[in-house]
MDAnalysis code that builds the backbone (N, CA, C; Angstrom):
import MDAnalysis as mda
import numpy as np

u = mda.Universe.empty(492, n_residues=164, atom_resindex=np.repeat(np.arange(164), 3), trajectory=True)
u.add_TopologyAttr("name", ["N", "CA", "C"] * 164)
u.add_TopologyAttr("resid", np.arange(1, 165))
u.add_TopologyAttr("resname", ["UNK", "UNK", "UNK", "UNK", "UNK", "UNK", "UNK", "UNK", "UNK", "UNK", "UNK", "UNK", "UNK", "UNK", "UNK", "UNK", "UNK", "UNK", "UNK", "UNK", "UNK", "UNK", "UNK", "UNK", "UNK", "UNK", "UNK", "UNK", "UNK", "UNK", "UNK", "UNK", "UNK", "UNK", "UNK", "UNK", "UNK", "UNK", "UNK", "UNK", "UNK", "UNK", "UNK", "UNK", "UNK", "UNK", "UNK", "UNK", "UNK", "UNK", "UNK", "UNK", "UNK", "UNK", "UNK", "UNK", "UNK", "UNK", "UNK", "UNK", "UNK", "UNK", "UNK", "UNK", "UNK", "UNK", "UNK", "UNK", "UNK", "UNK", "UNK", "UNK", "UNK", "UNK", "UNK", "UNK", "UNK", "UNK", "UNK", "UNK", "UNK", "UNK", "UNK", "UNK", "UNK", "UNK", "UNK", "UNK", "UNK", "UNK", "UNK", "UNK", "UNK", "UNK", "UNK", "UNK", "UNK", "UNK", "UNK", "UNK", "UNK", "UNK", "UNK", "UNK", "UNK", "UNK", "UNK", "UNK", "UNK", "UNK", "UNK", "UNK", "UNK", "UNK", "UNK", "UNK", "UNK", "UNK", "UNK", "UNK", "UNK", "UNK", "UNK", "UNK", "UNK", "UNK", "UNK", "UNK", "UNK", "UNK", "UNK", "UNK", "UNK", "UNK", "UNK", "UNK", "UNK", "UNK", "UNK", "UNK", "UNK", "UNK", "UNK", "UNK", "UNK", "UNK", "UNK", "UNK", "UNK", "UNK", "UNK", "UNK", "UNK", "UNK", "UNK", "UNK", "UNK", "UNK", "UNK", "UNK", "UNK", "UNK", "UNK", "UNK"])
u.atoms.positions = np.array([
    [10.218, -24.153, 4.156],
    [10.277, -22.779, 3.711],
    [11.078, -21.945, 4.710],
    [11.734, -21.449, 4.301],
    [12.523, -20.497, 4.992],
    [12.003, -19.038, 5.180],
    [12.126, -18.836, 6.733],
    [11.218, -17.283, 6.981],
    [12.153, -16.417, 7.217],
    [11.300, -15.197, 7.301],
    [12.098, -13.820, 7.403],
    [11.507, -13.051, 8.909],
    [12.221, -13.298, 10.446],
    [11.394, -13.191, 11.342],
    [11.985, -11.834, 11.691],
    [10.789, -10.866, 12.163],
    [10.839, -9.681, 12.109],
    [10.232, -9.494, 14.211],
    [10.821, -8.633, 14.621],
    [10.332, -8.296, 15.664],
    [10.160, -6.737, 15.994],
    [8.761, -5.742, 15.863],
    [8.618, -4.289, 16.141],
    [8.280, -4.394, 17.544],
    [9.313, -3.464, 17.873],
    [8.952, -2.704, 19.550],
    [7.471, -2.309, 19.402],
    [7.212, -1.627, 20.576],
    [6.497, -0.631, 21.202],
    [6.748, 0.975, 21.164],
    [5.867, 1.596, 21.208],
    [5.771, 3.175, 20.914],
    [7.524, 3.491, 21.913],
    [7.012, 2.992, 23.101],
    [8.177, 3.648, 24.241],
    [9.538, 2.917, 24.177],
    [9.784, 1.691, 23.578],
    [10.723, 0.425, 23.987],
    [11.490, 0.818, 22.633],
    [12.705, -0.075, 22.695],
    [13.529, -0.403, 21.873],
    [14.060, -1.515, 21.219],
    [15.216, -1.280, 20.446],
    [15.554, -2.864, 20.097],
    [16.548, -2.983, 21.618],
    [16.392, -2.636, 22.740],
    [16.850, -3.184, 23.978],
    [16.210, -3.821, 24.361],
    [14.971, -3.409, 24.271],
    [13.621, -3.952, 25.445],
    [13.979, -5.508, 25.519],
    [13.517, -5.903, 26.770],
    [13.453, -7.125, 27.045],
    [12.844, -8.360, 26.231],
    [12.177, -7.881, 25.400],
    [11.374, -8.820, 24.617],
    [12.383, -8.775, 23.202],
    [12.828, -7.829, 22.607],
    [13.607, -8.137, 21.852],
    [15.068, -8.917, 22.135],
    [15.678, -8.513, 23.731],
    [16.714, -9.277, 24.093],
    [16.325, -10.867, 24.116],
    [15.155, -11.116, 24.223],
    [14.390, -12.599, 24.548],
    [14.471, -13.060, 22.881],
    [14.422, -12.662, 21.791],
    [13.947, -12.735, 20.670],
    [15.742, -13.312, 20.180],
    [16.500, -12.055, 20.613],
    [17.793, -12.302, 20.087],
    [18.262, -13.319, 20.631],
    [18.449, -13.663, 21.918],
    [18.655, -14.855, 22.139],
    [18.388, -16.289, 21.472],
    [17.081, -16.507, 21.615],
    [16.204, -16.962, 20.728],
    [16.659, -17.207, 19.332],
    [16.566, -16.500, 18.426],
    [16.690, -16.013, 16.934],
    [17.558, -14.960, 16.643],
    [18.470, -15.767, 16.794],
    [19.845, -14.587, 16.653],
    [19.697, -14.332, 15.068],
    [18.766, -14.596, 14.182],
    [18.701, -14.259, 12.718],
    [17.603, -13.174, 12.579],
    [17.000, -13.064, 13.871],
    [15.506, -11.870, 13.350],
    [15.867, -10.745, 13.450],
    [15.334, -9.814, 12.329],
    [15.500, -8.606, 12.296],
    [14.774, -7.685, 13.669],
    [15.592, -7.160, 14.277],
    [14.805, -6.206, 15.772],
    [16.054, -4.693, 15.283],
    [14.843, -3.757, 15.048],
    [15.632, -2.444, 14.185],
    [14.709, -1.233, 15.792],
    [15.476, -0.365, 15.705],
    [14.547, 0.535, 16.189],
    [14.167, 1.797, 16.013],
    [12.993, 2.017, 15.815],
    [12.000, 2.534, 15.432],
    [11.377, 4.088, 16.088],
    [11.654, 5.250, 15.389],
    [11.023, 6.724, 16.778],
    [10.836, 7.003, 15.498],
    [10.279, 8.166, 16.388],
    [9.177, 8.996, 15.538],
    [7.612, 8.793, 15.625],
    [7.156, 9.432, 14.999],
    [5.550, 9.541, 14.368],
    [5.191, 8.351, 13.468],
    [4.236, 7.799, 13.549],
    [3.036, 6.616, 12.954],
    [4.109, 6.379, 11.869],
    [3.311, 7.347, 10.633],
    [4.298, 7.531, 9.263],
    [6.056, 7.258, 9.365],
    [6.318, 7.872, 9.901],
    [8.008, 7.902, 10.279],
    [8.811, 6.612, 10.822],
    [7.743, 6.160, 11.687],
    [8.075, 4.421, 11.678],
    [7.985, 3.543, 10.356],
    [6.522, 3.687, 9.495],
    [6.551, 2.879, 8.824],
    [7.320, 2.620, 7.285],
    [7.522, 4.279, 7.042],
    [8.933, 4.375, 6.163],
    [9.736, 3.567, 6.329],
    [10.550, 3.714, 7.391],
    [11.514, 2.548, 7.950],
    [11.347, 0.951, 8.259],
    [10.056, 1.227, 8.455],
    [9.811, -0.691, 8.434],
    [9.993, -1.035, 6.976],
    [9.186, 0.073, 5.951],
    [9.254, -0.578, 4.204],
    [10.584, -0.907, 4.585],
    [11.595, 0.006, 4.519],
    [12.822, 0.085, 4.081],
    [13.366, -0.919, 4.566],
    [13.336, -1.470, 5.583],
    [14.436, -2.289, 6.517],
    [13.667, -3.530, 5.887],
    [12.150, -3.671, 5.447],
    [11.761, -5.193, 4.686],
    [11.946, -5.132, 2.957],
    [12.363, -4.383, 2.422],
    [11.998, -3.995, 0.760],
    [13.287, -5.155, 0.701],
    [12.455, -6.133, -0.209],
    [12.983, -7.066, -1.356],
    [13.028, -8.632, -0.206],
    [12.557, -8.372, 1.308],
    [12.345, -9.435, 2.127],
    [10.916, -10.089, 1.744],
    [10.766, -11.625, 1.659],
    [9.528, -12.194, 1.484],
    [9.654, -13.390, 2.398],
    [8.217, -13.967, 2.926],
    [7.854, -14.965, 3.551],
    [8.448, -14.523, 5.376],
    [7.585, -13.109, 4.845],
    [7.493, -12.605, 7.027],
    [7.194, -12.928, 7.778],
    [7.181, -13.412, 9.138],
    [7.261, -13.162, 10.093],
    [6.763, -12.464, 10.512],
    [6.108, -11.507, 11.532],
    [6.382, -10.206, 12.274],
    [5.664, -10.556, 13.391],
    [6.154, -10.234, 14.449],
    [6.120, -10.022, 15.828],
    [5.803, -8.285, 15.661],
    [4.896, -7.839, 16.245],
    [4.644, -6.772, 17.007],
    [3.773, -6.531, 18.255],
    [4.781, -5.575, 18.875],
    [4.360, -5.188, 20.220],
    [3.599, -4.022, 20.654],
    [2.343, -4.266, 20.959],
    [1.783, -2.978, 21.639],
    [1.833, -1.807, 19.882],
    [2.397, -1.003, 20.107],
    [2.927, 0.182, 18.907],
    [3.421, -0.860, 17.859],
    [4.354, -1.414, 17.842],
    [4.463, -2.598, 16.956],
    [3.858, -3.193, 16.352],
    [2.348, -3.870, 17.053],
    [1.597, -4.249, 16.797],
    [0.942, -4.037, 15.444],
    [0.779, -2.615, 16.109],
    [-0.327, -2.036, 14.517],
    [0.601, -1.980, 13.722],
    [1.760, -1.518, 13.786],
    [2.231, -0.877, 12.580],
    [2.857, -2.953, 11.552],
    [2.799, -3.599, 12.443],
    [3.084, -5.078, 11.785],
    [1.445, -5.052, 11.118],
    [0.403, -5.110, 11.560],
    [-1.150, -4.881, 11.323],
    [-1.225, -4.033, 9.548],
    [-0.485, -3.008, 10.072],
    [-0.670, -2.105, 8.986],
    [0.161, -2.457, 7.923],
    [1.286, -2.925, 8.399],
    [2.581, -3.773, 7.013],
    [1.365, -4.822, 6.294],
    [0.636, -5.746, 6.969],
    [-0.093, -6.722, 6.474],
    [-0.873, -6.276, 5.234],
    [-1.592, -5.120, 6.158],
    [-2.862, -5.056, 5.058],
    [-2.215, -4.311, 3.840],
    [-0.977, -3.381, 3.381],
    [-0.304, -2.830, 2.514],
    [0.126, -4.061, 2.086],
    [0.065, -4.969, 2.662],
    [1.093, -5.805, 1.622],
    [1.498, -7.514, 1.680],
    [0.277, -7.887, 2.173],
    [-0.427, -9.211, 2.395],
    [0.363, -10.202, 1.853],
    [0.870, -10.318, 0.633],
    [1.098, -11.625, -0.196],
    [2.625, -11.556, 0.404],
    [3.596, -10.705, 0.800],
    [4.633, -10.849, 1.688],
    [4.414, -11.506, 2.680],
    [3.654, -11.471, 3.573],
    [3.339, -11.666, 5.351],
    [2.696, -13.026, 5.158],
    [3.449, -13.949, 5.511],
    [3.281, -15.357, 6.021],
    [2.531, -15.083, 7.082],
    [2.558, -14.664, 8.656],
    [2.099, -14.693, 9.981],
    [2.336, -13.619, 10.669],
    [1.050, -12.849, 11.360],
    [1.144, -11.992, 12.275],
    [1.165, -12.528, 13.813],
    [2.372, -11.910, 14.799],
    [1.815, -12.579, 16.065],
    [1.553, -11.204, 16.566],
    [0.456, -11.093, 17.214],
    [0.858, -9.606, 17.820],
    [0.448, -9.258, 19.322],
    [1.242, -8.745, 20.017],
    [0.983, -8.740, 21.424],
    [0.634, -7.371, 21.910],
    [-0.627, -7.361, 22.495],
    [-1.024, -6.028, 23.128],
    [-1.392, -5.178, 21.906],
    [-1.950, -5.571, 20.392],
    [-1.843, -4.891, 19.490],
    [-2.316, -3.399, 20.051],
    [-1.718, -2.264, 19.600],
    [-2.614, -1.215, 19.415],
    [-3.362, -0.630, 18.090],
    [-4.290, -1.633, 18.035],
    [-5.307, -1.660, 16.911],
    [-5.958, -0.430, 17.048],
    [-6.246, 0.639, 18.216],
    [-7.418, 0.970, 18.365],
    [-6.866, 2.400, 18.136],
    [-5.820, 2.376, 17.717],
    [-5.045, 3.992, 17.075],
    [-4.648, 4.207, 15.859],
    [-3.980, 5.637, 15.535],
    [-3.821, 5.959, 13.635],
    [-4.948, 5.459, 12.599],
    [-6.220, 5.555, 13.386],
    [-6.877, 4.969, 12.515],
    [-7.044, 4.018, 11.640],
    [-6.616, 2.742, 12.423],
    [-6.141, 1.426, 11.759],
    [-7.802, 1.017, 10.739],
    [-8.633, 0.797, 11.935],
    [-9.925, 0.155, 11.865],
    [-10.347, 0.520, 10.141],
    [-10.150, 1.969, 10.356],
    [-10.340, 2.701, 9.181],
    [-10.041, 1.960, 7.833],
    [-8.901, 1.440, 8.020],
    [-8.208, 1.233, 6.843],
    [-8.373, 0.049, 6.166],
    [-8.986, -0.894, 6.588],
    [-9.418, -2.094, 6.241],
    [-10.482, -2.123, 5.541],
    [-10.313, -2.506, 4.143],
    [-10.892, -2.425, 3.120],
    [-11.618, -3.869, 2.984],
    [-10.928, -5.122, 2.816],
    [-11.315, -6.379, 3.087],
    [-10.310, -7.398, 4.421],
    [-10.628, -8.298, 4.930],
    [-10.100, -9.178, 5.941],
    [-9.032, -9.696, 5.042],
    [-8.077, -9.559, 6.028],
    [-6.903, -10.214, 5.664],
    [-7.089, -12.111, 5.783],
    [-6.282, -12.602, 5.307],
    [-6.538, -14.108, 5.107],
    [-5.388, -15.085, 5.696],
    [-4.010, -13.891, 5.806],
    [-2.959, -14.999, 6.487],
    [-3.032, -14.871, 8.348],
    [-2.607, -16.140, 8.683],
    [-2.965, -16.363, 10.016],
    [-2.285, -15.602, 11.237],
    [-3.278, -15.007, 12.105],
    [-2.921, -14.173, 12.873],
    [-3.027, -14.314, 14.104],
    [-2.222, -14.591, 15.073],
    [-2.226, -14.988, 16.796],
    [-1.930, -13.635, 17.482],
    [-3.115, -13.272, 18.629],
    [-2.842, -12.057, 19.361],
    [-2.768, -12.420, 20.773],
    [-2.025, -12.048, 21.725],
    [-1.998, -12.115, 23.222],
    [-2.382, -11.105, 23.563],
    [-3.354, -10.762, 24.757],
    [-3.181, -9.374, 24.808],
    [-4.215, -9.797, 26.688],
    [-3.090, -9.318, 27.474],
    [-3.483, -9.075, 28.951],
    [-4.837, -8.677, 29.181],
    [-5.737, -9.290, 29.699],
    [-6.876, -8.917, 30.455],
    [-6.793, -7.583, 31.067],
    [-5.406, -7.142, 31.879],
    [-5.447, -6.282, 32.542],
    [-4.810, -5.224, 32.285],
    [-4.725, -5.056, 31.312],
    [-3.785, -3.911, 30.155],
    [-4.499, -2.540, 30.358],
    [-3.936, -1.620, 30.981],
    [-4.550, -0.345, 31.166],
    [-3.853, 0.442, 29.918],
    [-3.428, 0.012, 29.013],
    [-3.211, 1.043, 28.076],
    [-3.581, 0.806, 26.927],
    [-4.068, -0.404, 26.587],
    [-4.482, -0.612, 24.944],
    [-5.657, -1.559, 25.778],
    [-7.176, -1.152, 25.095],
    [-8.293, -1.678, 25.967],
    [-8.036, -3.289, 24.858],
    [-8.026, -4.008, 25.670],
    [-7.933, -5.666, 25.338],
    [-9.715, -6.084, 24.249],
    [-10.684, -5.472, 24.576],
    [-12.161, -5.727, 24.111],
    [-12.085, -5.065, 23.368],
    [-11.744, -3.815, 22.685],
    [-11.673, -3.354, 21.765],
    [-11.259, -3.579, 20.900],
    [-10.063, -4.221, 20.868],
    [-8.923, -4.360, 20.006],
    [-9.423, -5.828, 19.838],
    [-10.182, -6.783, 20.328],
    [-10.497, -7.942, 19.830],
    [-11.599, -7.766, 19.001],
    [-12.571, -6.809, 19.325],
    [-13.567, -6.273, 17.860],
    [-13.072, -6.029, 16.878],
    [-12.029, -5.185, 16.814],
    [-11.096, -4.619, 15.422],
    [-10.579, -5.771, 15.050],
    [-9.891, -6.607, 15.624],
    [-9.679, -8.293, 15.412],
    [-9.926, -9.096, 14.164],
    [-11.258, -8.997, 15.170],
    [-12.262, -10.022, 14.860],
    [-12.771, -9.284, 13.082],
    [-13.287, -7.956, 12.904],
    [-13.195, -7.354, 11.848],
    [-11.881, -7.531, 10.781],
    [-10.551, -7.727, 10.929],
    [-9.684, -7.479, 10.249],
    [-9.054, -8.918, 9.541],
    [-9.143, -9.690, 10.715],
    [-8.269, -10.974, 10.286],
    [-9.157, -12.255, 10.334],
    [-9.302, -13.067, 9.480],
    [-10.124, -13.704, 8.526],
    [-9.855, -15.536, 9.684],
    [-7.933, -15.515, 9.735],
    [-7.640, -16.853, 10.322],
    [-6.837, -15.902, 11.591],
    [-8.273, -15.863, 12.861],
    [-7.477, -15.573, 14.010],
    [-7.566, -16.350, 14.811],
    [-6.229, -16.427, 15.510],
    [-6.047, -17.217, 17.119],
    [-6.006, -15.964, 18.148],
    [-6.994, -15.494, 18.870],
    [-6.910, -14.921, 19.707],
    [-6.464, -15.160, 21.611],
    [-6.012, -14.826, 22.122],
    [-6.029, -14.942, 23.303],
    [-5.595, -14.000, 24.342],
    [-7.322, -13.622, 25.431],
    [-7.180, -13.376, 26.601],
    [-6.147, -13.626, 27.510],
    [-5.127, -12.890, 28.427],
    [-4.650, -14.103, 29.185],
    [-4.720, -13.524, 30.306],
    [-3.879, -13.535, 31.553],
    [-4.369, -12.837, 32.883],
    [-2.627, -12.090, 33.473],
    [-2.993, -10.825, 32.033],
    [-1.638, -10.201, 32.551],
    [-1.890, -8.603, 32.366],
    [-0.689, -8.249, 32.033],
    [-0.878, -6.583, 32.025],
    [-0.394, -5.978, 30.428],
    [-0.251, -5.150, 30.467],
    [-0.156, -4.372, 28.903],
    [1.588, -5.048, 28.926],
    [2.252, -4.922, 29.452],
    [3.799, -5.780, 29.012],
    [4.147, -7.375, 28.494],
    [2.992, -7.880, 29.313],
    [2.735, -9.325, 29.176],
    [3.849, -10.135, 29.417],
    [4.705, -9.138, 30.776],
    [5.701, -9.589, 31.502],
    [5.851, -11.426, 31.644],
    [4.453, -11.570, 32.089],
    [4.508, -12.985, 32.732],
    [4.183, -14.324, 31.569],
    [3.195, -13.318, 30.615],
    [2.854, -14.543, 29.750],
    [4.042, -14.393, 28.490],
    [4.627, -13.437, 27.996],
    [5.749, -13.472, 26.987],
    [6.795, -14.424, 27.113],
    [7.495, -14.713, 28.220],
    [8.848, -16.080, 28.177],
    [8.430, -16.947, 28.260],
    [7.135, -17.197, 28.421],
    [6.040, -18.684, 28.427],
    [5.913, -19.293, 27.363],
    [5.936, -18.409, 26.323],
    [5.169, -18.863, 25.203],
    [6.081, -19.741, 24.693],
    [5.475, -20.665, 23.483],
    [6.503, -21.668, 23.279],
    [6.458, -20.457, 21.714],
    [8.089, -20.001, 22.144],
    [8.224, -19.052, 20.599],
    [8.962, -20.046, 19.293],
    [9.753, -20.860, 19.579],
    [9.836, -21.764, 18.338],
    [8.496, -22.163, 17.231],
    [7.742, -22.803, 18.270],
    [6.471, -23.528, 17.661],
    [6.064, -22.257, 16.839],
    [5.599, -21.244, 17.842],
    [4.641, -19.935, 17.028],
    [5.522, -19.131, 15.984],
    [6.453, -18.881, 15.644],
    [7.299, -18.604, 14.720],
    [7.388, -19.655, 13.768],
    [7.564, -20.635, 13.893],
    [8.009, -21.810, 12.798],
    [7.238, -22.778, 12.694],
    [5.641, -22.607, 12.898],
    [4.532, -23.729, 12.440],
    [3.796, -23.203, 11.210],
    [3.299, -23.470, 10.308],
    [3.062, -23.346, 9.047],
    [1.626, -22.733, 9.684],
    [1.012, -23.478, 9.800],
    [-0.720, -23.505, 10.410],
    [-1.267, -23.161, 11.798],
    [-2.090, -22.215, 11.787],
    [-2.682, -21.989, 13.081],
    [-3.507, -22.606, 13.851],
    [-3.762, -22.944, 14.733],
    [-4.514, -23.764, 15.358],
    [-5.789, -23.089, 15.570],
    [-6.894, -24.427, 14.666],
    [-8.170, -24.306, 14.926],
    [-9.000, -24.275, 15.805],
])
């Protein structure tokens, strides 16, 4: 099956940020758009930049995060896989919005030592939202400087199934 890999910044970052330069390298085919404004004002532009795309992808970061979170639950039967790093679940009233658990498989990283998006929180909202999660603690900071070029991103982008 052929995917559609999507990568959202962070509230502050861009399609410069380092993690998207890591991505392009990487996946010189994934969409990395960038994104200002207000909650709403981002996600206009995410419809737009995915309308008539199927079998997603999405990478989101931190701000990214949710708003990939929030693409899901609007619109589930699109979204193959959420990965999301540092989600910020715990803003725009995400929690809120979850009507039933989503069912496609969802992997989160998110730094132990993240002073800006509380890591325990956002694994309650988690744990509430997504039905097939791979979660993981790891021992970094809200950038996830050290654990992000680690990851094996082929595998987690292009494996069908999440690990049990």
């Amino acid at each position: 099956m052929k995917y559609t890999l999507v990568f959202i910044h962070g509230l502050e970052s861009t399609s410069q940020g380092n993690k998207a330069q890591h991505f392009r390298k990487l996946f010189p085919e994934m969409i990395i758009e960038d994104y200002a404004g207000d909650f709403e004002t981002r996600m206009r532009k995410l419809k737009r930049v995915l309308k008539g795309k199927d079998n997603l992808i999405l990478v989101g970061s931190s701000f990214g995060g949710l708003m990939a979170a929030r693409f899901a639950l609007d619109d589930e039967p699109r979204v193959k896989k959420l990965i999301l790093l540092a989600p910020a679940l715990i803003l725009e009233g995400f929690e809120n919005t979850v009507n039933q658990k989503l069912q496609l498989p969802v992997i989160i990283y998110h730094g132990t030592r993240d002073d800006v998006v509380n890591p325990y929180a956002v694994k309650k909202i988690a744990e509430k939202t997504f039905d097939h999660l791979e979660h993981h603690l790891v021992d970094d900071d809200h950038p996830l400087n050290s654990v992000f070029p680690q990851l094996d991103w082929p595998k987690l982008l292009c494996s069908d199934k999440p690990k049990e």
